[in-house]
C-alpha positions as CSV (number, residue, x, y, z in Angstrom):
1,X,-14.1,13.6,-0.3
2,X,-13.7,12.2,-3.7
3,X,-11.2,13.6,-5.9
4,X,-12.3,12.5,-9.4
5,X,-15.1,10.6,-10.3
6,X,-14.8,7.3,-11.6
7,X,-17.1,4.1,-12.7
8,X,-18.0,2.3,-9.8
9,X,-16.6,5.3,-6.9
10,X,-20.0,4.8,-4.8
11,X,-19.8,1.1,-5.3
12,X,-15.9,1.1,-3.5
13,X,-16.9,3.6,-1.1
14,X,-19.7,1.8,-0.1
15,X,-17.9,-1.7,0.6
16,X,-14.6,-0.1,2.7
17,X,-17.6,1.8,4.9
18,X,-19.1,-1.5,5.5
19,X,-15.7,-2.8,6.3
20,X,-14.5,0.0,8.6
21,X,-17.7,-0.6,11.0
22,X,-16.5,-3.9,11.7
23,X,-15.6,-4.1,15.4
24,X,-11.9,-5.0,15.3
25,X,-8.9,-4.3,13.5
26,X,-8.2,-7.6,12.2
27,X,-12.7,-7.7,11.0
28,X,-12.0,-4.5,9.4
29,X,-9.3,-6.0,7.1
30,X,-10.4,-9.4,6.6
31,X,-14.0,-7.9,4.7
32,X,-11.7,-4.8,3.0
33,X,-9.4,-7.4,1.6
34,X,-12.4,-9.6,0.4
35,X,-14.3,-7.0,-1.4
36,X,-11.3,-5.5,-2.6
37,X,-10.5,-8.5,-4.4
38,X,-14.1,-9.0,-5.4
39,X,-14.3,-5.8,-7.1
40,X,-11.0,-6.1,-9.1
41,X,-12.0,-9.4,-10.4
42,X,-16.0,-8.2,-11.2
43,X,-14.4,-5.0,-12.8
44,X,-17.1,-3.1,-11.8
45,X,-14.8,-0.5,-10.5
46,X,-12.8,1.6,-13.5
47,X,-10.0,3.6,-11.8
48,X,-9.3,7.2,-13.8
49,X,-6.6,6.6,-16.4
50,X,-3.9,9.0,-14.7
51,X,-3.5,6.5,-12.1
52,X,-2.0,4.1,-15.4
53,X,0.7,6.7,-15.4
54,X,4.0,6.5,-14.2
55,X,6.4,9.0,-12.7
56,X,10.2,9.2,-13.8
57,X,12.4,7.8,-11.1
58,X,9.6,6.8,-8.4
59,X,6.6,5.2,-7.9
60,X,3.3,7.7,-8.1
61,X,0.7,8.4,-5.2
62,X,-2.3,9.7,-6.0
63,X,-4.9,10.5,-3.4
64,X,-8.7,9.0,-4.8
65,X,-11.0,9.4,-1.6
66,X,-10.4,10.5,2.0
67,X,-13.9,9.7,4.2
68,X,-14.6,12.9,6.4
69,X,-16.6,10.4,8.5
70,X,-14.4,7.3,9.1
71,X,-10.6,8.8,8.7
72,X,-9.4,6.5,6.4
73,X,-7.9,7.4,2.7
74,X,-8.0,5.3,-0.2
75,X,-4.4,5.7,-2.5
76,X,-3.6,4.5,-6.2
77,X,-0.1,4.0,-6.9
78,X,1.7,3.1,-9.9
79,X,4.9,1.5,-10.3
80,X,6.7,1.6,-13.4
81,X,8.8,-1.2,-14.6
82,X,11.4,-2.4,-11.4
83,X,10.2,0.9,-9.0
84,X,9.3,-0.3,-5.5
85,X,10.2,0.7,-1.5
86,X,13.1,0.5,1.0
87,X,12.1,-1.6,3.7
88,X,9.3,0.9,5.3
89,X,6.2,0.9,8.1
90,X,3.1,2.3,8.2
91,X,3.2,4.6,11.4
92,X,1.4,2.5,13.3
93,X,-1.7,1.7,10.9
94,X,-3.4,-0.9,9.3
95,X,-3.8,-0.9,5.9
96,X,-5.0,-3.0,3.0
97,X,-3.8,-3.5,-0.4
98,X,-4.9,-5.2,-3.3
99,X,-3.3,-5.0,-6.8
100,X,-4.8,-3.5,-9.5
101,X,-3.1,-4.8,-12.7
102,X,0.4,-5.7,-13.6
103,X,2.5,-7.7,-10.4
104,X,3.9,-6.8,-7.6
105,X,6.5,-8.6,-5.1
106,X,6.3,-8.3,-1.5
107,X,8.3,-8.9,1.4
108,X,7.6,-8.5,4.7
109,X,9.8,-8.8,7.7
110,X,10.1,-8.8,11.0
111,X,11.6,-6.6,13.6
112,X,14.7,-8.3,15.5
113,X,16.1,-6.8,19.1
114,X,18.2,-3.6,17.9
115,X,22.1,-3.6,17.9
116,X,24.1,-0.7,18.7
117,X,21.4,1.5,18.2
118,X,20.4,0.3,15.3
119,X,17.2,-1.3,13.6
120,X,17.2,-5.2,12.4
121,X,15.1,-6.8,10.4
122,X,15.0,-10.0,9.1
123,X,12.7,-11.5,6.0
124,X,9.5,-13.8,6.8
125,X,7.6,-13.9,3.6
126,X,7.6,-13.0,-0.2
127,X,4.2,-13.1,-2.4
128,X,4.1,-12.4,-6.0
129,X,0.5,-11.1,-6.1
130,X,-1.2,-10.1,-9.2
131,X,-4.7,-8.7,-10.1
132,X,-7.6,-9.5,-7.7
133,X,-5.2,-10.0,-5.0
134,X,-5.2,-8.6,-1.9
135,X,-3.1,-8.6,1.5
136,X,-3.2,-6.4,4.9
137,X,-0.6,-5.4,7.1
138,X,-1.5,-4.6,10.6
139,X,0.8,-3.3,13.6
140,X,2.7,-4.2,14.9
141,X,3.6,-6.8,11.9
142,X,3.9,-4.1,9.1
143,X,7.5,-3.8,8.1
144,X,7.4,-4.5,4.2
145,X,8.9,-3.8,0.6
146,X,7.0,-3.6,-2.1
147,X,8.5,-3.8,-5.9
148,X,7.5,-4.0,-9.4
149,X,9.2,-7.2,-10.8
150,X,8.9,-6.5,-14.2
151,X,11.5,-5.0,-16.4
152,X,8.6,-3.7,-19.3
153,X,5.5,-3.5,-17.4
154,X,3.5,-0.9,-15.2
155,X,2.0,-2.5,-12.0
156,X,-1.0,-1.0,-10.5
157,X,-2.6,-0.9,-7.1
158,X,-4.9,0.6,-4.8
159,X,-4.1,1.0,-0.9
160,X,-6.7,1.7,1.8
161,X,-5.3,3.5,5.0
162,X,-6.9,4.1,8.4
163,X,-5.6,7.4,8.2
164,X,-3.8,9.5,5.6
165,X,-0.5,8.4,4.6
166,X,1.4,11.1,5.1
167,X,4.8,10.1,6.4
168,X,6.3,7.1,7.3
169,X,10.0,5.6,8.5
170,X,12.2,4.1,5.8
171,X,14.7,1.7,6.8
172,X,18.1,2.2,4.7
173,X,20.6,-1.0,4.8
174,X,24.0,0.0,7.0
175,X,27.3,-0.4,5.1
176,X,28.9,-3.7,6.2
177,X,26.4,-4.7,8.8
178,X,24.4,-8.0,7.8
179,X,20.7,-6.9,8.8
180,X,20.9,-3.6,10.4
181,X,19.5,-0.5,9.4
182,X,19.1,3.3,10.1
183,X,16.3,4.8,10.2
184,X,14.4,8.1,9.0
185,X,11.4,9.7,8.5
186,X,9.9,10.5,5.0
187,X,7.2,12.8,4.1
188,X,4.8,11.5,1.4
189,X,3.7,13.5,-1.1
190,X,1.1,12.9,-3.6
191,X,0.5,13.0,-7.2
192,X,-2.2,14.8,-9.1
193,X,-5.0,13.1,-9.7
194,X,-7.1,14.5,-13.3
């Protein structure tokens, strides 16, 4: 179901279907990653201008296509200057992002053994990625921030989800403890799309 037509909708909805028959996870990713970054470069896709809007105090969501036949949901989100995510997961699936203008930072980490009943993580990686790039994350290796590094610009991309995003766990820093966190669940809502 497409939300709002845009130039070049049939052309991105045709490339992820290719992808997502791909026999395995890490198939499906490696060919969404690829075209994404194809058709971000060839800028033969034009997203709707709301998704250039930002949102006071957060980054936006907005909802572009969910595929009655494969499951999977395709998200713009906008980040306004220095917005970005607590440490956060993906309940467990795979999804593929590529950046749409502007830059974004991030970090992915990896899950240590817990302490006193709490979560650790520790960094692995940082990217700064900027248009025409793209990077997956795939369970059980998808702990990551993501943040606007700019302190005048509006970053821009487009995430592709084998399900819809509708919750996910955020991981919150614990006073005084060097790399433990608590964790909780947060519902995702999403923006208006026009």
């Amino acid at each position: 179901m497409l939300t709002v037509e845009f130039p070049g909708s049939r052309q991105l909805i045709d490339a992820i279907d290719t992808a997502v028959s791909k026999p395995s996870t890490p198939e499906i990713t490696d060919s969404l990653r690829n075209s994404l970054c194809q058709l971000i470069r060839g800028q033969q896709v034009l997203l709707p201008e709301c998704v250039f809007e930002t949102v006071e105090g957060r980054y936006a969501r907005r909802e572009l296509y969910r595929s009655e036949d494969h499951d999977y949901c395709v998200v713009a989100m906008t980040w306004g200057p220095g917005q970005g995510t607590p440490i956060h997961d993906h309940c467990g699936m795979w999804c593929v992002e590529g950046v749409w203008s502007g830059a974004l930072e991030v970090i992915q980490y990896e899950r240590l053994a817990d302490q006193d009943g709490q979560w650790r993580f520790q960094p692995v990686g940082s990217i700064q990625a900027g248009p025409g790039s793209a990077g997956s994350l795939i369970p059980p290796h998808e702990y990551h921030t993501i943040r606007n590094p700019s302190d005048d610009a509006v970053a821009v991309s487009l995430h592709i989800y084998s399900g819809r995003m509708t919750h996910c766990a955020i991981f919150k820093p614990v006073d005084g403890a060097t790399q433990c966190y608590e964790r909780t669940d947060r519902q995702l809502g999403l923006d208006p799309v026009h």
